[in-house]
Structure formats: structure tokens, C-alpha cells
GUPAZA-376216 format. One record per residue: residue number from 1; residue in three letters; y, x, z of N, C-alpha, C in turn. Coordinates in Angstrom, 1 decimal. Each point is the difference from the previous one (the first is absolute). Example, Ala and Ser with C-alpha at 12.3 -4.5 7.8 and 13.67 -1.06 7.14 Angstrom:
resi;resn;n.c2;n.c1;n.c3;ca.c2;ca.c1;ca.c3;c.c2;c.c1;c.c3
1;ala;-5.7;13.2;7.8;1.2;-0.9;0.0;1.2;0.9;0.0
2;ser;1.1;-0.4;-0.7;1.1;0.9;0.0;1.1;-0.8;0.8
end
This chain:
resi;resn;n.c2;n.c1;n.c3;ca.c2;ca.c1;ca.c3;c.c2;c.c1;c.c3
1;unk;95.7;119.0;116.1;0.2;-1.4;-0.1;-0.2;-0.4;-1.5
2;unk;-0.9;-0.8;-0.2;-0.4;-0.6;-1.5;1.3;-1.1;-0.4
3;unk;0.4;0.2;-0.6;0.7;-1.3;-0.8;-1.2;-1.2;-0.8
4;unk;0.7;-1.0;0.7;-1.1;-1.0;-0.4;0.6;-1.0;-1.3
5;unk;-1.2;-0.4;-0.6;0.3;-0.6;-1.5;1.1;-1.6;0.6
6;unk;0.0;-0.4;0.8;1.0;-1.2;1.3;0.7;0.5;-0.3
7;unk;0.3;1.6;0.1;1.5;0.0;0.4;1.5;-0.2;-1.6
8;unk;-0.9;-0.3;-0.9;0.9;-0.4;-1.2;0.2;-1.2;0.0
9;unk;-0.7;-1.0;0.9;0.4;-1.3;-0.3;1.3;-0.4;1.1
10;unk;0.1;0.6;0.7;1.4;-0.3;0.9;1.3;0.4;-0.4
11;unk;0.0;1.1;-1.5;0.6;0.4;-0.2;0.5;-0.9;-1.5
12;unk;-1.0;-0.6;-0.6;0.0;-1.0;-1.0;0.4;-1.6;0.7
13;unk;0.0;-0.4;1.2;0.5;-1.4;0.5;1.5;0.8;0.2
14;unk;0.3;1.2;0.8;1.6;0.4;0.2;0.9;0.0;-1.7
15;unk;-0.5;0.7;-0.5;0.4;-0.4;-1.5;0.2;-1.1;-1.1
16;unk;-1.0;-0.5;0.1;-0.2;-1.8;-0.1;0.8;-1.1;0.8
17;unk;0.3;0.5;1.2;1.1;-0.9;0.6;1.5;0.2;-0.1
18;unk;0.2;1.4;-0.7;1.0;0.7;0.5;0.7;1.0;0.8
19;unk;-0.5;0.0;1.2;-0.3;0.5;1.0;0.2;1.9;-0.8
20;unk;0.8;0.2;-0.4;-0.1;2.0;-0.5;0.3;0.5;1.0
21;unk;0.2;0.0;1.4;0.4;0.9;1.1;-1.1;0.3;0.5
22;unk;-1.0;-1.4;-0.3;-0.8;-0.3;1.1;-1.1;1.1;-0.9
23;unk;-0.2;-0.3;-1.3;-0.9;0.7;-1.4;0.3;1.3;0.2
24;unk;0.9;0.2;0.4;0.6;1.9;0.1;-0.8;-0.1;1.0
25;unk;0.4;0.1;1.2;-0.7;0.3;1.4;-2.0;0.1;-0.1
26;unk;0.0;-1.0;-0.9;-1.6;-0.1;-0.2;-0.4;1.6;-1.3
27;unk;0.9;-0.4;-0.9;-0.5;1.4;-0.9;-0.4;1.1;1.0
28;unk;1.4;0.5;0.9;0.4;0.8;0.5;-1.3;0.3;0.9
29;unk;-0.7;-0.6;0.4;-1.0;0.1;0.9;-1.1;0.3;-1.2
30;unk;-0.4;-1.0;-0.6;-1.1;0.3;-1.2;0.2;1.3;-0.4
31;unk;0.9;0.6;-0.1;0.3;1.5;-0.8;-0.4;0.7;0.6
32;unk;0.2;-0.3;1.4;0.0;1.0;1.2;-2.0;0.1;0.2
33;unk;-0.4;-0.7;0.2;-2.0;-0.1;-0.3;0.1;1.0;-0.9
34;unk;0.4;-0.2;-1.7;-0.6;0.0;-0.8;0.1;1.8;0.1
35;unk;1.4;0.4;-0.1;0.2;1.5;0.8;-1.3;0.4;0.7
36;unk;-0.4;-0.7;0.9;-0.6;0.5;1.1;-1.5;0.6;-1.1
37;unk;-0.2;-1.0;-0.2;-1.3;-0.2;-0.8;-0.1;1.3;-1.4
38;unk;1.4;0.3;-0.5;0.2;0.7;-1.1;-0.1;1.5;0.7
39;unk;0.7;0.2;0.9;-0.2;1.1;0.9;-1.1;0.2;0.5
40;unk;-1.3;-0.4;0.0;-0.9;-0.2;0.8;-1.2;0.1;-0.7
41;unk;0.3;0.1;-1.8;-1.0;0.3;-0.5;-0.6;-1.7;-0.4
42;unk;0.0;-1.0;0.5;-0.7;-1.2;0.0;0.3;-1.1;-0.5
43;unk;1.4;0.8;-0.8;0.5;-1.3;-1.1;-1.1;-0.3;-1.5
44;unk;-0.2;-1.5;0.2;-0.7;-0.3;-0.9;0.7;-0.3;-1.6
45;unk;-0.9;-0.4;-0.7;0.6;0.0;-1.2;0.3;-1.7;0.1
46;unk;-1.2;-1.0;0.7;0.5;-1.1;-0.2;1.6;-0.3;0.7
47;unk;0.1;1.2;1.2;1.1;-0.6;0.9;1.2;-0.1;-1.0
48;unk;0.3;1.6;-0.8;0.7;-0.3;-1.0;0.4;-0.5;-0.8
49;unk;-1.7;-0.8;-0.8;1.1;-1.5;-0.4;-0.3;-0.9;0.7
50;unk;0.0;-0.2;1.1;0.5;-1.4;0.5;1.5;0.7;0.4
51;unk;0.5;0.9;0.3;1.6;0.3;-0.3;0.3;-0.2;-0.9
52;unk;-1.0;0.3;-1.4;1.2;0.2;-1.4;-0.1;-1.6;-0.5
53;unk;-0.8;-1.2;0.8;0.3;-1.3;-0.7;0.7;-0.5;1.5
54;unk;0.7;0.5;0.6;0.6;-0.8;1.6;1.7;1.1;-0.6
55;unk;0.1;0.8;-0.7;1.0;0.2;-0.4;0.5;-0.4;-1.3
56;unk;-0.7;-0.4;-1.1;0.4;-0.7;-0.8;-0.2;-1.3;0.0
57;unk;-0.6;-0.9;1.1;0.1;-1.5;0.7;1.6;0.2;0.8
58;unk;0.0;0.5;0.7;1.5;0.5;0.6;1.1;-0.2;-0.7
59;unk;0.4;1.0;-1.5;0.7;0.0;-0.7;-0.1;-1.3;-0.8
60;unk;-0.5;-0.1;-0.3;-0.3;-1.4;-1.0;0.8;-0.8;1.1
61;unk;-0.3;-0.6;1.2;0.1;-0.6;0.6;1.5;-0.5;0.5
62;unk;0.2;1.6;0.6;1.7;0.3;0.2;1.1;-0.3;-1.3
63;unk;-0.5;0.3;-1.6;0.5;-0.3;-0.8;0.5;-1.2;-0.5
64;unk;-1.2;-0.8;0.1;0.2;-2.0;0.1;1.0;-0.1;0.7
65;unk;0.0;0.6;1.6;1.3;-0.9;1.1;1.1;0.6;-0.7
66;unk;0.3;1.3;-0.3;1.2;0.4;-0.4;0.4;-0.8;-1.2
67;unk;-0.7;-0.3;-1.2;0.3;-0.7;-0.7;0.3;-1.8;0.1
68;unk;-0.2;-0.6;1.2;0.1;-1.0;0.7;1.2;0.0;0.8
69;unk;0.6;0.8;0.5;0.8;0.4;0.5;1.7;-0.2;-1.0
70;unk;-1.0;1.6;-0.7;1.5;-0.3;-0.8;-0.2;-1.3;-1.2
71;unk;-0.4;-1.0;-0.1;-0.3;-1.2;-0.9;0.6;-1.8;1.5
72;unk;0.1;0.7;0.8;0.7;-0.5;1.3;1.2;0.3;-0.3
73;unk;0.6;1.0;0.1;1.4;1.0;-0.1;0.5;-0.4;-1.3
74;unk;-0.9;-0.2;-0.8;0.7;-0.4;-1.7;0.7;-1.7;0.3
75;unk;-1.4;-0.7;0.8;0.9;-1.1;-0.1;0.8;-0.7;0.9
76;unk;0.3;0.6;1.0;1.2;0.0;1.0;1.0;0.1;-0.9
77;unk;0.1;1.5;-0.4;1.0;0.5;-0.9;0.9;-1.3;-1.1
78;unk;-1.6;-0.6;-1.1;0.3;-0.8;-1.0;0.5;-1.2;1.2
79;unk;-0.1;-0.2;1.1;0.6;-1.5;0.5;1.1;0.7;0.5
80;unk;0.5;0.8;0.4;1.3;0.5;0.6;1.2;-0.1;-1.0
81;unk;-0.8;0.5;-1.1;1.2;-0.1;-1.7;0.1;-1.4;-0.3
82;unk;-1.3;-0.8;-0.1;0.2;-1.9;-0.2;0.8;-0.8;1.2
83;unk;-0.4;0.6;1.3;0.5;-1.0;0.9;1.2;0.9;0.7
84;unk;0.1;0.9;-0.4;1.7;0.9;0.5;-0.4;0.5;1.5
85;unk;0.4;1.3;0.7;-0.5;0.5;0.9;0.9;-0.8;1.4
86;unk;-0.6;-0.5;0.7;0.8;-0.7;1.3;0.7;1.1;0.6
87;unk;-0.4;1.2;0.3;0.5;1.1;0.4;1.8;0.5;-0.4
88;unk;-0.1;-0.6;-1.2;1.1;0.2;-0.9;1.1;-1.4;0.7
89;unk;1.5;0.7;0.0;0.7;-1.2;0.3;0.0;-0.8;-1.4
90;unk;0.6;-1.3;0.1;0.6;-1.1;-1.0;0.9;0.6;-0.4
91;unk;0.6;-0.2;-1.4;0.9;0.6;-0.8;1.2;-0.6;0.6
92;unk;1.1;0.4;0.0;1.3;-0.5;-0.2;1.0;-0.8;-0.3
93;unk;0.7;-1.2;-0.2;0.6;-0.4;-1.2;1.2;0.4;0.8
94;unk;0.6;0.4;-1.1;1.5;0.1;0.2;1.2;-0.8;-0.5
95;unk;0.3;-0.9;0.6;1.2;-0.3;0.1;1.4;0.4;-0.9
96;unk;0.1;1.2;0.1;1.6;0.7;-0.5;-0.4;-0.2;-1.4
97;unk;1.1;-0.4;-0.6;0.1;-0.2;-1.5;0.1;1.3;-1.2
end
């Protein structure tokens, strides 16, 4: 079974959306061709890089959300410390002298 030059773009919309379960399941199969192909004697040189620019499009890619992510996480955080955590009870006043 040939691995077809298509099969990096479904794996580039799963990563682009988000979707990493879905981008795993897709590598996981793309690996599985590319194997076939490597064992087989019939791995090409271009197939290779269209892996080595669909794994550094990947990473690059995955890198942005994680950084979006935690830049989400930062500013929850900075509004949790400005606007006080709701989670948290109201302080106390006490009465006794």
C-alpha cells in the first residue's frame, strides 16, 4: 500500500483545529504506509521529506496551541488574583473584641 502525498493534509486540518487525538490516529496510520514502504525497499526520498516538512509543520504547529493555551491559563490566573477566586469563601468579620 503506497502512502499518498493526501494523506498529510488530514493530518495538517486535525492539528490546525486541534483535534491531537484525532492527528495521532492519523500519524499513526501514515507511519504505518510509510513502514510498509521502508520495508519494502520503495521508500522514496521525496516521501521522506514530505515527512520531514509534515513533522516540522506539526511541531511548529502544536507549539503555537500550547503556547495559546498556556497565555489562556496566564490570564485566568491574572483575573482570579484581580477579581478574587469565587471558589474561595468570603472572608470573615469577627465580631469578638
Amino acid at each position: 500500500m503506497q502512502p499518498d502525498s493526501s494523506a498529510a493534509e488530514p493530518i495538517r486540518r486535525a492539528v490546525a483545529s486541534g483535534e491531537f487525538r484525532k492527528a495521532l490516529a492519523l500519524w499513526e496510520d501514515y507511519a504505518r504506509q510509510l513502514r510498509q514502504e521502508l520495508w519494502g525497499g520503495t521508500l522514496s526520498s521525496e516521501k521522506l521529506a514530505e515527512m520531514r516538512d509534515l513533522v516540522e509543520w506539526c511541531g511548529a504547529a502544536t507549539l503555537c496551541a500550547r503556547f495559546q493555551a498556556q497565555a489562556q491559563l496566564n490570564r485566568i490566573g491574572a483575573a482570579q488574583q484581580y477579581f478574587g477566586s469565587r471558589s474561595q469563601p468570603a472572608p470573615r468579620i469577627s465580631t469578638r473584641g
